[in-house]
Structure formats: C-alpha cells, structure tokens
C-alpha positions as CSV (number, residue, x, y, z in Angstrom):
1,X,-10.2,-16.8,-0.7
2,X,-7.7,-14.4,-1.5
3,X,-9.1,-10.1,-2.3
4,X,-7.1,-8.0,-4.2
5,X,-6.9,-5.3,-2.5
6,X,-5.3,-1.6,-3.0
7,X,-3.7,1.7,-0.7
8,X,-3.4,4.9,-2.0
9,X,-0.6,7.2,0.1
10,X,-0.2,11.0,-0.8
11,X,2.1,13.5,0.0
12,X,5.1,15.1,0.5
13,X,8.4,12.2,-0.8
14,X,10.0,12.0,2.9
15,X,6.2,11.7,4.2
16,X,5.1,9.1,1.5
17,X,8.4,7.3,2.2
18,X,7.5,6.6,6.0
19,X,3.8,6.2,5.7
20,X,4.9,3.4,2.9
21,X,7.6,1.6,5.3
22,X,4.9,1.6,8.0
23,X,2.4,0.1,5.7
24,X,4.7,-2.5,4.4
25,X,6.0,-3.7,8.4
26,X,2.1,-3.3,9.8
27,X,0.3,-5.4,6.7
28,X,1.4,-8.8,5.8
29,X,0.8,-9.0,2.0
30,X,1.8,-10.2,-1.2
31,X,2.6,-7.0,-3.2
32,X,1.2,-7.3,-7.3
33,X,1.6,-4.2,-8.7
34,X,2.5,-0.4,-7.4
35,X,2.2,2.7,-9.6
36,X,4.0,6.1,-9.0
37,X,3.1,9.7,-10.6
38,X,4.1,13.1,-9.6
39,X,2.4,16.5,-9.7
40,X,4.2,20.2,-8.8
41,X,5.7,18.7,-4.5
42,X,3.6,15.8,-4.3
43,X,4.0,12.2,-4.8
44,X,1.0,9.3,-5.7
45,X,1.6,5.9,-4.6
46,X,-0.8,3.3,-5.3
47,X,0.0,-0.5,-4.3
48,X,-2.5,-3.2,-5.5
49,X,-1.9,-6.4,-2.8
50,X,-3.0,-9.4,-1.6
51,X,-3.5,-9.6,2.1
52,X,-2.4,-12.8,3.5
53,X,-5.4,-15.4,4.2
54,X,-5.0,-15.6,8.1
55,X,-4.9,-12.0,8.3
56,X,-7.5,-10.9,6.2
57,X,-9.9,-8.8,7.9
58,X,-13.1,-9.6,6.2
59,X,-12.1,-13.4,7.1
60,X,-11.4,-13.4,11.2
C-alpha cells in the first residue's frame, strides 16, 4: 500500500538547492505535487511523494 507522504526543506536558495538534489538521489519516489513560497532570504519547499513500495520504511 502506497503513503503519501511529504518533506519540507528551508533555507537559504543555494542550501535548499543541495539539500533538494540530495533528497531526490537518496529517496526513490514518485513526486505528486511540490509548492514553493518566499519570505525576506529564505526559500520554502514542500514536496508531497510517494515512496516506492519496496522501499517504504514502515513496510521492511
């Protein structure tokens, strides 16, 4: 059974960028839905995924 699931990153743009790309390579998932917003230097990032069945940590 698939859980949708969600991350939240926050920080600086170059910061966010990384933690995102290391996120993405680390965490096989099917991406539905990612929002953005912006506030004075700092960037929100919220991604709403499915993790793959096999590697689905409340399933092992």
């Amino acid at each position: 059974m698939s859980q949708l699931c969600c991350h939240v990153f926050r920080g600086l743009p170059k910061e966010i960028e990384e933690e995102v790309n290391k996120f993405l390579e680390s965490t096989p998932c099917e991406i539905h839905h990612v929002l953005q917003s912006e506030s004075t230097n700092h960037v929100t990032i919220t991604i709403f995924y499915v993790m793959d069945a096999q590697e689905d940590p409340l399933t092992v």
